[in-house]
C-alpha positions as CSV (number, residue, x, y, z in Angstrom):
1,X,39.1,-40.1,-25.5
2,X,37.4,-37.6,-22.9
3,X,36.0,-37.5,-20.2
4,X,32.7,-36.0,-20.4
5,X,29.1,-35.5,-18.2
6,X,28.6,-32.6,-16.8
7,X,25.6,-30.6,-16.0
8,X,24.4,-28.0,-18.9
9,X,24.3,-24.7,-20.7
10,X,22.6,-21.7,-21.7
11,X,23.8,-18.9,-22.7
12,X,27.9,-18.2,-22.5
13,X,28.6,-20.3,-20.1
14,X,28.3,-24.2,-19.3
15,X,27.2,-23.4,-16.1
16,X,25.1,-20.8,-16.4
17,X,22.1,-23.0,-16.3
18,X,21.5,-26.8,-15.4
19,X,18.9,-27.7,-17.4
20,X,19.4,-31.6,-17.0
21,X,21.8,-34.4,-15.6
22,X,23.7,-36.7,-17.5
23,X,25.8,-39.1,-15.4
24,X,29.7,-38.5,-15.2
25,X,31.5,-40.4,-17.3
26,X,35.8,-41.1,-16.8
27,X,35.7,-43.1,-20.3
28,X,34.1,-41.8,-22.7
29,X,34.7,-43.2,-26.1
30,X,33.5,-43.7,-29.9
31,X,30.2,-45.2,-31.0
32,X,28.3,-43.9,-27.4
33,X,25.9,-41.8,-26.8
34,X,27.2,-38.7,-25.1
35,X,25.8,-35.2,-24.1
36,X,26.2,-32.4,-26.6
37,X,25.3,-28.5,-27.0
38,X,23.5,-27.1,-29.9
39,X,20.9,-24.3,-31.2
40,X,17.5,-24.7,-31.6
41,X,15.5,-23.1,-34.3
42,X,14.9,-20.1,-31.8
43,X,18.0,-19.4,-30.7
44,X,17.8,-21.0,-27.6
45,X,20.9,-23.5,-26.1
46,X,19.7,-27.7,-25.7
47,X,21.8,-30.4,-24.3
48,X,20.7,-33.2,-26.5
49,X,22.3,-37.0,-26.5
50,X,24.1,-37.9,-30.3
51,X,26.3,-40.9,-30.9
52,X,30.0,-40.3,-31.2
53,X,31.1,-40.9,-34.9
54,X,29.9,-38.4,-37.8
55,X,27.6,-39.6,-40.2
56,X,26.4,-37.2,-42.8
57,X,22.5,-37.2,-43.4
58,X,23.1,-38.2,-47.0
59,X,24.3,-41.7,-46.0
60,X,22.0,-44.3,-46.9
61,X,21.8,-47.7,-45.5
62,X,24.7,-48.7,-43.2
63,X,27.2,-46.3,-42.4
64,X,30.8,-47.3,-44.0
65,X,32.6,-44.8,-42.5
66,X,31.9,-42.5,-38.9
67,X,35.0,-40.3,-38.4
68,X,35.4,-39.4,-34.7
69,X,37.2,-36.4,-35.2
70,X,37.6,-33.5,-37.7
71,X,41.0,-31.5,-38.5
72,X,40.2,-27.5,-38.2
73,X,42.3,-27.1,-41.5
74,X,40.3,-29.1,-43.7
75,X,36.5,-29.0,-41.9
76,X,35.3,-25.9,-43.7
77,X,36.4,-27.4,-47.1
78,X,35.8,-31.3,-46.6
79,X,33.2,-32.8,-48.5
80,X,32.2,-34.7,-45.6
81,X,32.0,-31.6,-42.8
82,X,32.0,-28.5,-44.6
83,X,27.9,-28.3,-44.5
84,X,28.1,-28.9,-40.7
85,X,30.6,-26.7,-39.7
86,X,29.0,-23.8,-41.3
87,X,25.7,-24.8,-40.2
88,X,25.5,-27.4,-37.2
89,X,28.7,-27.1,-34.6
90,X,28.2,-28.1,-31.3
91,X,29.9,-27.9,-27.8
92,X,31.3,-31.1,-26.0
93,X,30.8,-30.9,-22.5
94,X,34.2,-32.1,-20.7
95,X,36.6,-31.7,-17.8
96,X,39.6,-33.6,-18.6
97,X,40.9,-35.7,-21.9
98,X,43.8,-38.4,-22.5
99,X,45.9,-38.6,-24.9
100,X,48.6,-41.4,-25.6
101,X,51.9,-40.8,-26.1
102,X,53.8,-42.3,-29.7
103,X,53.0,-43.9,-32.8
104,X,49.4,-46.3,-32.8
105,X,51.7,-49.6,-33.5
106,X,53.5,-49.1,-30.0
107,X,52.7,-51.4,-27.5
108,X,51.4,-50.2,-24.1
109,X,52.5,-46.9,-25.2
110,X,51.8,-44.2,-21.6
111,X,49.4,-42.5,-21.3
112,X,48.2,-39.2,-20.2
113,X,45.3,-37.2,-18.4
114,X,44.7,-33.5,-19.2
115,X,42.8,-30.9,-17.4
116,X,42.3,-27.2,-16.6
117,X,44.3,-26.1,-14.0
118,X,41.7,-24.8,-12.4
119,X,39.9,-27.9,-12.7
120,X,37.0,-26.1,-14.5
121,X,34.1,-27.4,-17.0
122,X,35.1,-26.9,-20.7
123,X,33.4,-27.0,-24.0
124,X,35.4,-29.1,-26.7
125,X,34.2,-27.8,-30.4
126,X,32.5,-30.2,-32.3
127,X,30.2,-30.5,-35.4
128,X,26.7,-32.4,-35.6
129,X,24.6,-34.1,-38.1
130,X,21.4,-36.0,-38.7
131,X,21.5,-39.5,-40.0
132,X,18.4,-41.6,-41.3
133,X,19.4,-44.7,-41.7
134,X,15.5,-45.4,-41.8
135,X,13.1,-42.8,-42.4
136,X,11.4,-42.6,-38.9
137,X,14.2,-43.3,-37.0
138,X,16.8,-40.6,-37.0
139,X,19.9,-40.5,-35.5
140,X,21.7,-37.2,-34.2
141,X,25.5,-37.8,-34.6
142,X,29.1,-36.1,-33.8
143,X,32.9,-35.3,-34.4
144,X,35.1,-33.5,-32.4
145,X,37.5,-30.8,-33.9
146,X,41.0,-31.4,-33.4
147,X,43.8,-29.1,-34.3
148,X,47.8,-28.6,-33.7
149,X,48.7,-28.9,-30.9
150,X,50.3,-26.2,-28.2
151,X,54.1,-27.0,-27.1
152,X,52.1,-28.4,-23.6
153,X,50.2,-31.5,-25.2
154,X,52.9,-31.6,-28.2
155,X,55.1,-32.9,-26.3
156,X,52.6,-36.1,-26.1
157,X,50.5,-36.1,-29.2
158,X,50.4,-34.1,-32.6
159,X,47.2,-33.4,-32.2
160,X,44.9,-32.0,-29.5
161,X,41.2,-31.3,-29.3
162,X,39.8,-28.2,-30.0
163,X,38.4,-26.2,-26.8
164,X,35.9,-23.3,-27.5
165,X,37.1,-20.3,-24.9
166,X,33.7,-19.8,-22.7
167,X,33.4,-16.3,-23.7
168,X,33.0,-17.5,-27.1
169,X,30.3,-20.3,-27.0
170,X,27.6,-18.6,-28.2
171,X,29.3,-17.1,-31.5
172,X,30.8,-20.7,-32.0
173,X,27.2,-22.4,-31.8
174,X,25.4,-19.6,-33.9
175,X,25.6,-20.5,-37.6
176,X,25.3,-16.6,-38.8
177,X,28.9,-16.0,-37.3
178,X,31.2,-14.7,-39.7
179,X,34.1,-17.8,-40.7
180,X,36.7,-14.8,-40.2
181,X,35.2,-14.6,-36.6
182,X,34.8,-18.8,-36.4
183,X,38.6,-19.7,-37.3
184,X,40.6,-17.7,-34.6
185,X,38.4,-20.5,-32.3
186,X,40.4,-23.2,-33.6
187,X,43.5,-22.4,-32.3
188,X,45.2,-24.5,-29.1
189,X,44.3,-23.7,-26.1
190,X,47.3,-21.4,-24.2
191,X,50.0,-23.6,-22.6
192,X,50.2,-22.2,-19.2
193,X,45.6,-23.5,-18.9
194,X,46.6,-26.7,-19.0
195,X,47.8,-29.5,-16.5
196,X,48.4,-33.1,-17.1
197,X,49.7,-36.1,-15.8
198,X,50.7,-40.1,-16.8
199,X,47.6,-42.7,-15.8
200,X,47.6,-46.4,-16.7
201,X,46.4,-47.5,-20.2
202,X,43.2,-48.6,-19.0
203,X,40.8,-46.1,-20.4
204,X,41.8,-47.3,-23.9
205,X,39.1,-50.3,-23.2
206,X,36.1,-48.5,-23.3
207,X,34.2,-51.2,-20.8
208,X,36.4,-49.8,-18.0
209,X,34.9,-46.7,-15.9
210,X,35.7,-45.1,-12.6
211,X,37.8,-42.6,-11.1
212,X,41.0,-45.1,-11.0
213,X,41.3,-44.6,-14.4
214,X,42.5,-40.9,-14.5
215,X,44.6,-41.5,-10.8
216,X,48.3,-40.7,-11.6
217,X,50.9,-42.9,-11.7
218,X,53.5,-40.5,-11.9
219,X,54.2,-36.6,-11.1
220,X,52.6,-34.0,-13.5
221,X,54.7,-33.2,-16.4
């Protein structure tokens, strides 16, 4: 989950220009609608709204399956994502993500809030695609790239999100970028950019919001 809502991008950096608002957010989780970055035909950076769960666009009917996130090692090859990672990837407006801590079948397992230390706007990489699941109505959607993780957020969870360095946004969003430039993207973010900190298990119930739920119940690790 992530928390996500901030206000939006043009050019390199996401906050370079505000171009709308989109209300914060502290739980954002699968199957809403959430803010994300992409190209338009001209170039030209949009904030646009798509539903969290990839659906490719030649689904028919009712979507069986909606994968949240995408692992950088198999994307460019996946019968599922390769066509949108060499043609539609998108930014993920955030400041901070959680991640829980041991296997799925624990119960209550911690949990744990991550941020820049400097407490800056990021970009998470993600890949988007449009779904008709009746001719007139389509439906933008999205998965977020995950990838290892550094020794920082290993030490919680074998994966971590994938966060686009802000010098790099505009390469990662432009489909003619060479995949030799596209995969050094993928890699973890440096250690020593990150802070984090234990929080309650609440934000794993997507009904609950507010700035409670990322309030530490414990020093940073």
């Amino acid at each position: 989950m992530l928390r996500a809502g901030l206000g939006i991008v043009r050019k390199n950096n996401l906050e370079d220009f505000i171009e709308r608002r989109i209300l914060p957010t502290f739980n954002a989780a699968p199957g809403q609608e959430l803010p994300i970055v992409r190209t338009s035909h001209d170039g030209s950076f949009l904030l646009e709204m798509a539903k969290w769960g990839f659906v490719p666009s030649w689904t028919k009917g009712n979507a069986k399956r909606a994968p949240v996130n995408a692992k950088c090692e198999t994307a460019a090859t996946s019968g599922m994502f390769r066509k949108a990672f060499a043609q539609r990837r998108c930014l993920i407006p955030a400041d901070g993500f959680y991640e829980p801590k041991g296997p799925k079948t624990m119960k209550n397992r911690p949990w744990f809030f991550f941020q820049m230390k400097d407490h800056s706007p990021f970009g998470f990489g993600g890949l988007w695609e449009r779904w008709y699941p009746s001719p007139n109505e389509p439906i933008d959607t999205f998965t977020l790239m995950t990838t290892v993780p550094n020794k920082f957020v290993g030490q919680i969870h074998e994966r971590q999100p994938v966060i686009i360095d802000r010098n790099d946004y505009a390469k990662w969003l432009d489909p003619k970028t060479p995949m030799d430039e596209v995969t050094p993207m993928l890699d973890a973010i440096a250690t020593d950019r990150l802070e984090a900190w234990p929080v309650s298990n609440a934000a794993k119930d997507p009904d609950n919001e507010g700035i409670s739920l990322i309030e530490p119940i414990g020093p940073k690790i």
